[in-house]
C-alpha positions in Angstrom: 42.7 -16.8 -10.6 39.0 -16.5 -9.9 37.5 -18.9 -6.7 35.8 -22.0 -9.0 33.1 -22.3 -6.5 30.8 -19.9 -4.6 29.8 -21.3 -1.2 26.1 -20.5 0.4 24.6 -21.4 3.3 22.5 -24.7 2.0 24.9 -25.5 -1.0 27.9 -24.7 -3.1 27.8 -23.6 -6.8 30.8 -24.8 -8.8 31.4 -22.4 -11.8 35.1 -23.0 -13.1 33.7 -24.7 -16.4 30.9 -22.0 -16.9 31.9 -18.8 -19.1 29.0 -16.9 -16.9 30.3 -17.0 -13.4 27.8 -16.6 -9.9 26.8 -13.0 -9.6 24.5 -10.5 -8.7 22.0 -11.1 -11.3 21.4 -14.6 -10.5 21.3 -14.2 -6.8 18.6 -11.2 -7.2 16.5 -13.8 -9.6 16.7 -16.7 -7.5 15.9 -14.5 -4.6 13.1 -12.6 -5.9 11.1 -14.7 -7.7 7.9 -15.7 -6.0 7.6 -19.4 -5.7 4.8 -19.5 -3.2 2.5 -23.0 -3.7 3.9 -23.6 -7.2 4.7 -26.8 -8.6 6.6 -27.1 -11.6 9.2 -24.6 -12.7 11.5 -23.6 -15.4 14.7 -22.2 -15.8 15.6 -20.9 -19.3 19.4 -20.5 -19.3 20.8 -22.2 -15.8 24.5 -22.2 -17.0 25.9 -23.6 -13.0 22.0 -24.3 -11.9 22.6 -20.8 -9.1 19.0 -20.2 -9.5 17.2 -23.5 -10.0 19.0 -24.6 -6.6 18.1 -21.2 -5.3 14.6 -21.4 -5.8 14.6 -25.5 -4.8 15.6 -24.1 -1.4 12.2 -22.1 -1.3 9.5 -23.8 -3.2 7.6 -26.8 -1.7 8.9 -30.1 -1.4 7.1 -31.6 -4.2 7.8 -28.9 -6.4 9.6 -30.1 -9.4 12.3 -28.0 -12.2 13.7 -27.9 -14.9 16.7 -26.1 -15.4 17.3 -25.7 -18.9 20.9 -25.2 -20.6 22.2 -25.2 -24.3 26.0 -25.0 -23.4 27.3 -28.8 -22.8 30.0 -27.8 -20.5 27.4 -25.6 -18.4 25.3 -28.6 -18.4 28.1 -31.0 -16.9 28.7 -28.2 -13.8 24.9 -27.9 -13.5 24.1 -31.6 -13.1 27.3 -31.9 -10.6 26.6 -29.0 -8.5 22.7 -30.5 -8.4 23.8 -34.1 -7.0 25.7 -32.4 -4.4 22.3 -30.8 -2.7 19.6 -32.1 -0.7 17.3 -31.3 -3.7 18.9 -33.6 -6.4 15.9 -35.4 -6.6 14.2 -32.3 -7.4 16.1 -30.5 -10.4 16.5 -32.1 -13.6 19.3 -30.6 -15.8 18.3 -30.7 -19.2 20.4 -30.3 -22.4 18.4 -28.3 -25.0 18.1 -25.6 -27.1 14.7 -23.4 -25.5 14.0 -22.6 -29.1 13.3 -26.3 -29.9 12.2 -27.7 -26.3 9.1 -28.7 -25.6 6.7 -29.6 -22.7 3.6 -32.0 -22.4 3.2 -29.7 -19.1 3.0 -26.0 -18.5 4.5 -24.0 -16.0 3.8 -22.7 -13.0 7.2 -20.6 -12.8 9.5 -19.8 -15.5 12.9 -17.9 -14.6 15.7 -16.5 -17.1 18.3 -14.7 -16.7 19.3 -14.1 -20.3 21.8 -12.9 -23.0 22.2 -9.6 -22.3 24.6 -7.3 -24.3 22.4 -6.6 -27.6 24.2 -5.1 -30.4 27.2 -5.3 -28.8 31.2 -6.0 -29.7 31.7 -9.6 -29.1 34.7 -11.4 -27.8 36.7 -14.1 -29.1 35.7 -16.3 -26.6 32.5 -18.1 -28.4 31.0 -19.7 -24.7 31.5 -16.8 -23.1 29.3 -15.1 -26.5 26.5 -17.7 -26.5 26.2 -16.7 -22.6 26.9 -13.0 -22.9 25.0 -12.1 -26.3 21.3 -12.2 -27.6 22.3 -13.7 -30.6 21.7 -17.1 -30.1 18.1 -16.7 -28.2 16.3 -13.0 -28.9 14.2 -11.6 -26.6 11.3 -12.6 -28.9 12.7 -16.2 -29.5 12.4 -16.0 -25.2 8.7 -14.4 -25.0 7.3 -16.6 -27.5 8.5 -19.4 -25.9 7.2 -18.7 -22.4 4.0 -17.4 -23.7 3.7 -21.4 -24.7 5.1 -22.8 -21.8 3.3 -21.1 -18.9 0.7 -21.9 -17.3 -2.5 -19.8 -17.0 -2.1 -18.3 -13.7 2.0 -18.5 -13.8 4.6 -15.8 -14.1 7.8 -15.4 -16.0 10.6 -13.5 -13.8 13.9 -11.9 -16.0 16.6 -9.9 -15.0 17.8 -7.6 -17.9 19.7 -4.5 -18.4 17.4 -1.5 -17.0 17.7 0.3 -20.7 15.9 -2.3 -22.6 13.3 -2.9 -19.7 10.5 -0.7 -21.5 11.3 -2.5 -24.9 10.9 -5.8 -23.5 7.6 -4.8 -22.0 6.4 -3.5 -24.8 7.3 -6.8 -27.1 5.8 -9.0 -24.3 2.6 -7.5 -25.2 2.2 -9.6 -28.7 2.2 -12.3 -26.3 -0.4 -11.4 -24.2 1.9 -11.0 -21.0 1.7 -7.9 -19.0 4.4 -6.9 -16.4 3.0 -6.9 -13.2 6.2 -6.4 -11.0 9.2 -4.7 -11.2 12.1 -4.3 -8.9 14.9 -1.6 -10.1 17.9 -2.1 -8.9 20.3 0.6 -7.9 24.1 -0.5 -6.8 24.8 2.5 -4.8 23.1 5.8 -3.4 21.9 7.9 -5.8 22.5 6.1 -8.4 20.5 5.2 -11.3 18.8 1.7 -12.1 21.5 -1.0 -13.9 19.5 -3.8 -14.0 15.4 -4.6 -13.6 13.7 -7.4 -12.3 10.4 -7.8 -14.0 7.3 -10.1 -13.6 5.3 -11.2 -16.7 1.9 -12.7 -16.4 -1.3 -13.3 -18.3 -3.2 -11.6 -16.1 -3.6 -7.7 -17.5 -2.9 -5.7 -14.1 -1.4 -2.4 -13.0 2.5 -3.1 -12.5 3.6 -2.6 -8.7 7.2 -1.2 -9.2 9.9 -1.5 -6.6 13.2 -0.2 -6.0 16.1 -1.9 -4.6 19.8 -0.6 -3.1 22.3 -3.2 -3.2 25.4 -1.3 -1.1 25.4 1.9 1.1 29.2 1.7 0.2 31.9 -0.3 -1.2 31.5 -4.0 -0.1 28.7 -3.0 2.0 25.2 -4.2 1.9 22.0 -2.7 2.5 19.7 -4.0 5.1 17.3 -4.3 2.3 19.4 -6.8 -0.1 20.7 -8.2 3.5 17.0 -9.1 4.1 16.5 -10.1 0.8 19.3 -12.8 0.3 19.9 -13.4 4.0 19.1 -17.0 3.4 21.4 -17.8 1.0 24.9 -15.8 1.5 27.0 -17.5 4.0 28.2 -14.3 6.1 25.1 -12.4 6.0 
């Protein structure tokens, strides 16, 4: 049996009731995305909160998010693992569906780390779908609904599969968002791009494009995802 909780450095994520468990993805989101003099942020997806509580370690004191989450069982381990950090006060869990929710207020950050397997066999396990599959929230459903929720000047940050990376940049453009940043991310020497970071804004600019090595070897990080997460994994 799986560990039902992932320990950092500043707090722990519970995940035993979540069908999407903590892993690279979210860590790589919560680590990436710039949160430099924002205020108010949203988190499409949060399942355990991992990256909402990541990016409440970083932001400014009065910065204030949302971490949005459909699942009800997701949204039980989010709000626990929330009251058990020094930033409870900051993170509101919130129980919605993103194609329905709504905001008086835009966004100065918006973060997903969506469905990812499109097309794909799905399992029996229906949670583990919802979390696993693009049925329930398309990438368009998710573009549209940041292009309403984001503020002028914001950025939306994703993590998707590196194969639909041109696709989704391509859609983005009904919306009027342009990618602007893009990390690829390679999980061992020589190897190709598995997943892609990749920051949206309104702002039509060339896209800086990054690369980033996870391990040098089996169980062994590089110094640049060492230098990159540093501040959140306990032994590094």
């Amino acid at each position: 049996m799986s560990n039902p909780y992932f320990q950092f450095k500043q707090f722990t994520v519970w995940h035993d009731k979540c069908a999407m468990k903590v892993g690279t993805d979210g860590v790589l989101l919560g680590a990436w995305t710039p949160v430099w003099e924002v205020r108010h942020i949203l988190d499409i997806g949060t399942g355990t909160g991992l990256v909402a509580l990541m990016l409440a370690q970083r932001s400014p004191v009065d910065t204030k998010i949302v971490a949005l989450e459909i699942d009800e069982s997701a949204v039980e381990q989010a709000k626990e693992n929330v009251v058990r950090t020094p930033w409870k006060e900051r993170v509101e869990v919130v129980q919605a569906d993103f194609i329905q929710y709504q905001s008086s207020d835009k966004f100065d950050v918006i973060v997903s780390n969506p469905p990812y397997f499109i097309d794909s066999l799905e399992c029996p396990d229906q949670q583990r779908n919802a979390a696993r599959h693009n049925n329930s929230l398309t990438y368009e459903e998710l573009l549209k609904g940041v292009a309403g929720l984001l503020a002028e000047d914001g950025a939306f940050t994703v993590v998707i599969p590196a194969d639909v990376a041109d696709r989704l940049k391509t859609m983005a453009l009904k919306w009027d968002l342009y990618a602007v940043r893009q990390l690829n991310v390679v999980t061992k020497p020589g190897g190709a791009p598995k997943r892609v970071l990749i920051t949206f804004s309104f702002n039509n600019q060339e896209c800086i494009i990054e690369s980033l090595l996870t391990e040098i070897a089996r169980h062994q990080y590089s110094e640049e995802y060492i230098s990159l997460t540093r501040e959140y994994y306990l032994n590094l």
